[in-house]
MMTF fields as JSON, N, C-alpha, C and O atoms, coordinates in Angstrom:
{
  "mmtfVersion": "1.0.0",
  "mmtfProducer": "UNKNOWN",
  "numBonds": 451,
  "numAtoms": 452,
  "numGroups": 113,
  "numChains": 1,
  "numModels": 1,
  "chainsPerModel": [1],
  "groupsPerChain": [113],
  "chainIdList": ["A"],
  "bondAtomList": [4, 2, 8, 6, 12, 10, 16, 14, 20, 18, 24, 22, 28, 26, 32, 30, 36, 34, 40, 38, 44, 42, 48, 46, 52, 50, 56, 54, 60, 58, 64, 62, 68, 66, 72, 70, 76, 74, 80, 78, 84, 82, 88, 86, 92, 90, 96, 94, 100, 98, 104, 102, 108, 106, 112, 110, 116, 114, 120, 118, 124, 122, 128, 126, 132, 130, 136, 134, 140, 138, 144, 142, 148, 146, 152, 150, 156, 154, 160, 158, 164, 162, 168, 166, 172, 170, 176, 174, 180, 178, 184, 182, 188, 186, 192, 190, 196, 194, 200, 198, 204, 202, 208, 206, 212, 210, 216, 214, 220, 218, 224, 222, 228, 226, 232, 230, 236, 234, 240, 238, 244, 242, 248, 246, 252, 250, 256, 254, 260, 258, 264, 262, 268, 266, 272, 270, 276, 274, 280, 278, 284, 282, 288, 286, 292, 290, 296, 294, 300, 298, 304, 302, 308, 306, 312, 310, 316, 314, 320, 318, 324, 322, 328, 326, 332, 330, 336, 334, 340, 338, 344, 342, 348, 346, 352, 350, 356, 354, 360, 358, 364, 362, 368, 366, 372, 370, 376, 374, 380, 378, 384, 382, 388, 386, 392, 390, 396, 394, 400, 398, 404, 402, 408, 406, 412, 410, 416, 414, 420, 418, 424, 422, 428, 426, 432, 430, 436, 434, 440, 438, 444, 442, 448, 446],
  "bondOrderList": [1, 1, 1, 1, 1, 1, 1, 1, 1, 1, 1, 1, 1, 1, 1, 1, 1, 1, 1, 1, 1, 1, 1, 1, 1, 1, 1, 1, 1, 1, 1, 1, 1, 1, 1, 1, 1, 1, 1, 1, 1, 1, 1, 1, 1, 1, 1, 1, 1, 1, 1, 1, 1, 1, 1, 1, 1, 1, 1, 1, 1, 1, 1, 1, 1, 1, 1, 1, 1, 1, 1, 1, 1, 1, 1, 1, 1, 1, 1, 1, 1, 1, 1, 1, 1, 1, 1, 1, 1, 1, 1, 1, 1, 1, 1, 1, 1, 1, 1, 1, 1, 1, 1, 1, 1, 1, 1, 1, 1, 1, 1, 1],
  "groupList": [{"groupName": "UNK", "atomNameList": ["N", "CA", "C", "O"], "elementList": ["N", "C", "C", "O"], "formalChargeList": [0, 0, 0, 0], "bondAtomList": [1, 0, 2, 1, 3, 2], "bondOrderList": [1, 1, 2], "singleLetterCode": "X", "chemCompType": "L-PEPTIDE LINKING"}],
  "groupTypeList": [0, 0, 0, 0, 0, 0, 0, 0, 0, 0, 0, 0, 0, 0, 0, 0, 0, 0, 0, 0, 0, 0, 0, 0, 0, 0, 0, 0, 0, 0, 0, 0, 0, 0, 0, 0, 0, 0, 0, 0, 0, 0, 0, 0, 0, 0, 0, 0, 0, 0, 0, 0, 0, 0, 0, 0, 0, 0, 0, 0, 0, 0, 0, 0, 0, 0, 0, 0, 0, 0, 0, 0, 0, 0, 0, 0, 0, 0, 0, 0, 0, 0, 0, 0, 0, 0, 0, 0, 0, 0, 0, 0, 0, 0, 0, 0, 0, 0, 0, 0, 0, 0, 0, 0, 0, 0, 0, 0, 0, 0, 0, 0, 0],
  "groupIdList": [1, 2, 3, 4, 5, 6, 7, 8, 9, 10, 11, 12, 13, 14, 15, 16, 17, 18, 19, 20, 21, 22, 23, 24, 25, 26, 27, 28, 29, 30, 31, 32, 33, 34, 35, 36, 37, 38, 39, 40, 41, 42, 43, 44, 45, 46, 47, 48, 49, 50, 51, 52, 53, 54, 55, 56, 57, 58, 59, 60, 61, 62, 63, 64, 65, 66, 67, 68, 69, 70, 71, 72, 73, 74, 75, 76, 77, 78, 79, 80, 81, 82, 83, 84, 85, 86, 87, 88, 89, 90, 91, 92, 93, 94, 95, 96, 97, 98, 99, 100, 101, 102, 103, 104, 105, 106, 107, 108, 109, 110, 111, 112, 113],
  "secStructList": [7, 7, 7, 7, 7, 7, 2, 2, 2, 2, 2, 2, 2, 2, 2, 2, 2, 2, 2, 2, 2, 2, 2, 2, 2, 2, 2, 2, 2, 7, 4, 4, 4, 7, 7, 1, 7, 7, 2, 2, 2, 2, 2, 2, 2, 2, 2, 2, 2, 2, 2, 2, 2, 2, 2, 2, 2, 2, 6, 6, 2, 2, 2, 2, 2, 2, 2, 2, 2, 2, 2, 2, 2, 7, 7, 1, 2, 2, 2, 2, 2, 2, 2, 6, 1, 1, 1, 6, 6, 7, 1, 1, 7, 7, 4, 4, 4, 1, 7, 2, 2, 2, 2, 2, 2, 2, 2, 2, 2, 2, 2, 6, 7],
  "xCoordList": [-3.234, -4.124, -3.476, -3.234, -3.166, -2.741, -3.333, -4.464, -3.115, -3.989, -5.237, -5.136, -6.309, -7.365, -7.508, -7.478, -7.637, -7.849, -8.56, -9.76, -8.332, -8.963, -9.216, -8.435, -10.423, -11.134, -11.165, -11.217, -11.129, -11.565, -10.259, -9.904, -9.185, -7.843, -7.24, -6.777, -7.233, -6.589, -7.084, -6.316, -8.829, -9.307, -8.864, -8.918, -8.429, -7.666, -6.113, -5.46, -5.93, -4.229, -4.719, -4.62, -5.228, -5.688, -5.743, -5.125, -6.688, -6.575, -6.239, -6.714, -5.226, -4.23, -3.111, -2.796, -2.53, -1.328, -1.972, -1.085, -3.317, -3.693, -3.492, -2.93, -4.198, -3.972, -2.395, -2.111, -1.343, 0.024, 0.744, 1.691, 0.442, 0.732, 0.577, 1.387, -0.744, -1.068, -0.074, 0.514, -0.098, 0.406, 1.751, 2.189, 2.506, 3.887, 3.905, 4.743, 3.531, 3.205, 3.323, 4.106, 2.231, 2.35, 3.3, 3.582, 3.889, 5.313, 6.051, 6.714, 6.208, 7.302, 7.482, 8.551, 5.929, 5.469, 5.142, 5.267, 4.764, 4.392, 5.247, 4.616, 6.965, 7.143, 6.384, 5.883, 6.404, 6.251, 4.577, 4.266, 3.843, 2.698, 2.622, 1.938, 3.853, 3.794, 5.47, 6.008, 6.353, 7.039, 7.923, 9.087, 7.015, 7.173, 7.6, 8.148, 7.244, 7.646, 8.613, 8.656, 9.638, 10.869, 11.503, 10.818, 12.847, 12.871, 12.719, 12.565, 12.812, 12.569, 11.096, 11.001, 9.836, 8.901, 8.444, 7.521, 9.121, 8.791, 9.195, 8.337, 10.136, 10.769, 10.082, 10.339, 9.256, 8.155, 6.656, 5.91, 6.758, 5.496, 5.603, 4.684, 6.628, 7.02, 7.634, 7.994, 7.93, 7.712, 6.508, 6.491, 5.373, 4.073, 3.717, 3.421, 3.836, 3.304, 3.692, 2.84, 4.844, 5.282, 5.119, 5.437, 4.607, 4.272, 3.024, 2.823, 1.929, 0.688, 0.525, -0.205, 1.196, 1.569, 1.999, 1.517, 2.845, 3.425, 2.187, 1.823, 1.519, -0.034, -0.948, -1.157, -1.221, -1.607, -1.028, -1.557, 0.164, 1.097, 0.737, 0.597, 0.651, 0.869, -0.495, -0.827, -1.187, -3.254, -3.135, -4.087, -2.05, -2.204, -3.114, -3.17, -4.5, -5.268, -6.353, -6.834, -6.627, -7.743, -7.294, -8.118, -5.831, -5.341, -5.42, -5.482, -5.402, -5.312, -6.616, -6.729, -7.66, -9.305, -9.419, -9.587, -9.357, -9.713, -9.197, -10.061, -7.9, -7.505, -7.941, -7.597, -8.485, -9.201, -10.738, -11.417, -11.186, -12.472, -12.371, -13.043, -11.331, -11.337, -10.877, -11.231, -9.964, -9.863, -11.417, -11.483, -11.836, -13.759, -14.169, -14.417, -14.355, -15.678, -15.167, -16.036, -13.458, -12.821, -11.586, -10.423, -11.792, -10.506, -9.757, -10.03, -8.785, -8.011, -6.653, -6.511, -5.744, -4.238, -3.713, -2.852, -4.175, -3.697, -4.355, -3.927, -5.296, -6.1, -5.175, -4.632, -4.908, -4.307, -2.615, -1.852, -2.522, -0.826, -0.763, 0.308, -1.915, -1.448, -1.673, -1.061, -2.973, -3.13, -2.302, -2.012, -1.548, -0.503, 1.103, 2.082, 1.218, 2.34, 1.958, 2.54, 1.161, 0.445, 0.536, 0.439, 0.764, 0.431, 2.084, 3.229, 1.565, 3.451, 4.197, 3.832, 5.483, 6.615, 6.945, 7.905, 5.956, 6.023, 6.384, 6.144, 6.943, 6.902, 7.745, 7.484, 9.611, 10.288, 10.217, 11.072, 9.711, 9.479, 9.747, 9.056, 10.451, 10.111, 9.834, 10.518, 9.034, 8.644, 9.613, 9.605, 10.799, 11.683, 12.552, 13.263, 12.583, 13.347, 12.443, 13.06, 11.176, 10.439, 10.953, 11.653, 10.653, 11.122, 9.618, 8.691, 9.519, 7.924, 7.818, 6.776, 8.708, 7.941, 7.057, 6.145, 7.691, 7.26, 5.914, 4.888, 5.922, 4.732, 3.764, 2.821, 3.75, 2.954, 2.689, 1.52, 2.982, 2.948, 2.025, 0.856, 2.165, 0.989, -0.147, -1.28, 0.369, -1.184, -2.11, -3.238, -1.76, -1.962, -2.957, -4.115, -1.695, -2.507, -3.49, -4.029, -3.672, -4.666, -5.784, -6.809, -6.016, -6.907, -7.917, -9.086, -7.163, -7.567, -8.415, -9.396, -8.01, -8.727, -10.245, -11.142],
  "yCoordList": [13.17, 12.927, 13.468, 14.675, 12.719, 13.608, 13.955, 13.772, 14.918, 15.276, 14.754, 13.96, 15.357, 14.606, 14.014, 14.97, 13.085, 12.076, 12.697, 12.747, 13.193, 13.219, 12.528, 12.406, 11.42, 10.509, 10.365, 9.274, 11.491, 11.304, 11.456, 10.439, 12.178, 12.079, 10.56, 9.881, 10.141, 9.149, 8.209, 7.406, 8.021, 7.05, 7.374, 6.504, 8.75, 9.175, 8.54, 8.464, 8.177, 7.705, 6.465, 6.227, 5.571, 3.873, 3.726, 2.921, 4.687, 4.021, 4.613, 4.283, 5.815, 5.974, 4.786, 4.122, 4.703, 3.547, 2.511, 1.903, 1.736, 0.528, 0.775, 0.177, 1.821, 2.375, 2.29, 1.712, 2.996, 3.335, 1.627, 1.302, 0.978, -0.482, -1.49, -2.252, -1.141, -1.595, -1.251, -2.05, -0.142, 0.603, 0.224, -0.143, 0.21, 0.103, -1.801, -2.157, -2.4, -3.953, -4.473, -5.361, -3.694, -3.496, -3.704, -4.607, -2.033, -2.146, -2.742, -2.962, -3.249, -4.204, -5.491, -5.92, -6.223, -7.249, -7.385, -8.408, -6.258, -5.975, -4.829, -3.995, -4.919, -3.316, -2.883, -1.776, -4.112, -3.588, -3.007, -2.502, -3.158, -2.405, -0.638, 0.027, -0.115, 1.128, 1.213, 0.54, 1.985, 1.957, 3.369, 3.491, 4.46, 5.163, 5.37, 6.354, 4.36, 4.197, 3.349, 2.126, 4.427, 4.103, 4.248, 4.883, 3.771, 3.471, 5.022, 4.882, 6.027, 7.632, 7.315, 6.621, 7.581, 7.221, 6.039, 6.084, 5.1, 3.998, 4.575, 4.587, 4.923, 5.495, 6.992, 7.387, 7.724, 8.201, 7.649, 7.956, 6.762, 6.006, 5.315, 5.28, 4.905, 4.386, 5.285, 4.706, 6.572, 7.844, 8.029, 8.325, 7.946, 8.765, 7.158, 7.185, 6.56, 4.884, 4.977, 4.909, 5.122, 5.349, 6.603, 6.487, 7.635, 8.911, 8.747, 9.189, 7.745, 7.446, 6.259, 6.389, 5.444, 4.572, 5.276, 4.962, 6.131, 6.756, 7.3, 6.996, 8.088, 8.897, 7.893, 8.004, 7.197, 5.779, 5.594, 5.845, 5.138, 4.624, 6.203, 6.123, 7.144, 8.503, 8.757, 9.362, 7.9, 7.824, 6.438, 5.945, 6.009, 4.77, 4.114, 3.518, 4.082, 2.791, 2.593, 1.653, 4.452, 4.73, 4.293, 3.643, 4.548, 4.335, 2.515, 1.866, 1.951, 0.821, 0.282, -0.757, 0.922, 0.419, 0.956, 0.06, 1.877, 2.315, 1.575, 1.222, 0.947, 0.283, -1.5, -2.452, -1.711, -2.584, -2.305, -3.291, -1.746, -1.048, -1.211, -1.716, -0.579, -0.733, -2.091, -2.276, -2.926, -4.122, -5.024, -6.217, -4.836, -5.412, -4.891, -5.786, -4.06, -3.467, -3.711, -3.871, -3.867, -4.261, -5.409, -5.007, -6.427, -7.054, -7.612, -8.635, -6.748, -6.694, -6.592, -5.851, -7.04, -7.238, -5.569, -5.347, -4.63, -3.194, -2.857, -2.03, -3.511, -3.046, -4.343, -3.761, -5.101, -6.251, -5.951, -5.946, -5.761, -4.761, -3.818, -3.436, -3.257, -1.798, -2.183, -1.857, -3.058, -3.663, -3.943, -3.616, -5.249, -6.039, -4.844, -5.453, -4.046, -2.587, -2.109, -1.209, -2.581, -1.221, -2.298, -1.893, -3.819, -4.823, -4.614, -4.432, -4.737, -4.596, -5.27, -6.442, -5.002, -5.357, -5.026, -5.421, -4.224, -3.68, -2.448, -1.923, -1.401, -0.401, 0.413, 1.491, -0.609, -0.157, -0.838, -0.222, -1.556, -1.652, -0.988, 0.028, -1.183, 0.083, -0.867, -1.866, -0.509, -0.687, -1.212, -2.428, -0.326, -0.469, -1.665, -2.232, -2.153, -3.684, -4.603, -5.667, -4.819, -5.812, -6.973, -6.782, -7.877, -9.441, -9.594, -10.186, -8.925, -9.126, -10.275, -10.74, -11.06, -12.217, -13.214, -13.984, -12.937, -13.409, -12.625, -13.226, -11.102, -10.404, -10.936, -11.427, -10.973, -11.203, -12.965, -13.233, -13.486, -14.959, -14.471, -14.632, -14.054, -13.545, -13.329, -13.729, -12.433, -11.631, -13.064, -13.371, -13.463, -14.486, -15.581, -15.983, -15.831, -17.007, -16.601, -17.414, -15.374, -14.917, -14.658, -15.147, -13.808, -13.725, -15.022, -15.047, -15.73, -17.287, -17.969, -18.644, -17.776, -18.443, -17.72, -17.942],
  "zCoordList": [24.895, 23.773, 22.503, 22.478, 21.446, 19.814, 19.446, 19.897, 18.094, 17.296, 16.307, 15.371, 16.735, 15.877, 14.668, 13.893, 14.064, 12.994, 11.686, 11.954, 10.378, 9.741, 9.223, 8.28, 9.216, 8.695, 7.18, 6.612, 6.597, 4.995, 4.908, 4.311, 5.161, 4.486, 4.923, 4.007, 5.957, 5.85, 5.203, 4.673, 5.041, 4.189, 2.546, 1.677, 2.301, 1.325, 0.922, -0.119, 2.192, 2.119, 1.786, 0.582, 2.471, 1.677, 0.591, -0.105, 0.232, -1.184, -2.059, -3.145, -2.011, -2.917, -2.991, -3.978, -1.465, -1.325, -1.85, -2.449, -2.045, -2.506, -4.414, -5.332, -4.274, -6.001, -6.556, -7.605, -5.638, -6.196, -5.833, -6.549, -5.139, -4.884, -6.327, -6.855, -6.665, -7.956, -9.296, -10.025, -9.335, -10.37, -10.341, -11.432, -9.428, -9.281, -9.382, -10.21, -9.047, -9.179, -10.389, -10.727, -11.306, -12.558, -13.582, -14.37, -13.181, -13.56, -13.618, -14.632, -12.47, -12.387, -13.146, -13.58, -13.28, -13.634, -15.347, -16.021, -15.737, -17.022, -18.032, -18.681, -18.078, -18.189, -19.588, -19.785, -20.627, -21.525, -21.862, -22.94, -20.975, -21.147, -21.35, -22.129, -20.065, -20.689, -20.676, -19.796, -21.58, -21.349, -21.32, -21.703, -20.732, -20.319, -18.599, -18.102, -18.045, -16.534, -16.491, -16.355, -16.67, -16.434, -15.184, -14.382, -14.665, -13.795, -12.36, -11.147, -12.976, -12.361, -12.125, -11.112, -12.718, -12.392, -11.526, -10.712, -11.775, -10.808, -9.371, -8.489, -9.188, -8.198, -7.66, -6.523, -8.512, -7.763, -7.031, -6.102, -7.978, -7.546, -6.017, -5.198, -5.883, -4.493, -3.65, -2.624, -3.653, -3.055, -2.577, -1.382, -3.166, -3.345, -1.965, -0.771, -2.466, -1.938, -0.669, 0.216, -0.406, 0.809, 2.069, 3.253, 1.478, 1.766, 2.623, 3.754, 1.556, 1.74, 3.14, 4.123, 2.91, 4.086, 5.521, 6.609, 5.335, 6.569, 7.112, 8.248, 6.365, 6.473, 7.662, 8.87, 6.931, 8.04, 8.876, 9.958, 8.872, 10.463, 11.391, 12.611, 10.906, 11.775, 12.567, 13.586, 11.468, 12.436, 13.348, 13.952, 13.335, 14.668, 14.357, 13.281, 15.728, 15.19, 14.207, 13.576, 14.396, 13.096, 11.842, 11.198, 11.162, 9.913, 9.896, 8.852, 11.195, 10.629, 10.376, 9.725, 10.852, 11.269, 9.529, 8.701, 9.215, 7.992, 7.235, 6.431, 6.932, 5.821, 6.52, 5.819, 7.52, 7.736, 7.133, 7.417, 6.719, 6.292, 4.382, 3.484, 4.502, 3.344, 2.259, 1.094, 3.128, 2.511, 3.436, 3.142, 3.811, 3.952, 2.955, 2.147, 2.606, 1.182, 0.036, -0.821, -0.566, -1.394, -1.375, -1.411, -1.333, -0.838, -2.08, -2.709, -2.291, -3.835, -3.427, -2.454, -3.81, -3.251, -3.049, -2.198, -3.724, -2.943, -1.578, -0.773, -1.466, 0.21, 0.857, 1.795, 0.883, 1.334, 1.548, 2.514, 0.398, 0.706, 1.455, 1.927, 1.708, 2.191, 4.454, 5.471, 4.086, 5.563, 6.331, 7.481, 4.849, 5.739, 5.963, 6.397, 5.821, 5.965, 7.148, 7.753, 7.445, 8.564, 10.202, 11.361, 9.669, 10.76, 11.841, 11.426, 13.339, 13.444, 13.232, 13.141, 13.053, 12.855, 11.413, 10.752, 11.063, 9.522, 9.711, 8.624, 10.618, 10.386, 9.748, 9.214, 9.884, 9.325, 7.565, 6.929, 6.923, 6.297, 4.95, 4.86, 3.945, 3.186, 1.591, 1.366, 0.848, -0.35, -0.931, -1.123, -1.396, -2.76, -2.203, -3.033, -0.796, -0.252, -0.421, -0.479, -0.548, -0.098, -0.99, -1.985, -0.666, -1.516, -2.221, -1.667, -3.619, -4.302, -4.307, -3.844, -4.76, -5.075, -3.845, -4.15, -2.075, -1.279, -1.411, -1.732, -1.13, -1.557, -2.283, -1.662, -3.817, -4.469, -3.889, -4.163, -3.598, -2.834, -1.936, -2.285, -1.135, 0.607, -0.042, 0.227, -1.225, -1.672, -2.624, -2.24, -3.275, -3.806, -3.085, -3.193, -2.221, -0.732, 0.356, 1.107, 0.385, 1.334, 0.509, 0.985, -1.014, -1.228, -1.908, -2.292, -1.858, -2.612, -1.564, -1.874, -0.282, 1.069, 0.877, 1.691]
}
């Protein structure tokens, strides 16, 4: 048996990673909105993003029930990003490789259905 699940922290990890998903998305997409997130900051943000994700993978099926929970009560492309990270064959996965534009494509086409 592992160690017990903290429920509120990992529901803590969702939706920070859905939050820092956003934010970093953003960035990428908009630099000139702030242009203080430069490329060091961006590069924390997907630290923090990834930190938060691992948090989840480490709660197994609870982390995934929760960020299943949480893209039900909010279904916004950071609960949707963070779901689809958590689905297998995602595990090695890492943020700063992903192909956004297929990304923002998934996120796009699923929440439109």
């Amino acid at each position: 048996m592992g160690a017990p699940v903290l429920k509120d922290i990992v529901r803590q990890h969702a939706e920070q990673a859905a939050f820092l998903w956003t934010v970093y998305d953003r960035a990428l997409l908009h630099p000139e909105e702030n242009e203080e997130m430069d490329a060091e900051r961006i590069a924390r943000v997907v630290e923090r993003l990834e930190a938060h994700l691992d948090g989840l993978r480490v709660a197994g099926t609870e982390g995934l029930r929760i960020a299943e929970e949480r893209y039900a009560d909010y279904p916004e492309p950071g609960e949707l990003f963070v779901l689809r990270m958590l689905r297998p064959g995602a595990e090695t996965l890492r943020v700063a490789t992903l192909d956004l534009d297929k990304v923002r494509a998934f996120l796009d086409e699923t929440l439109r259905v």
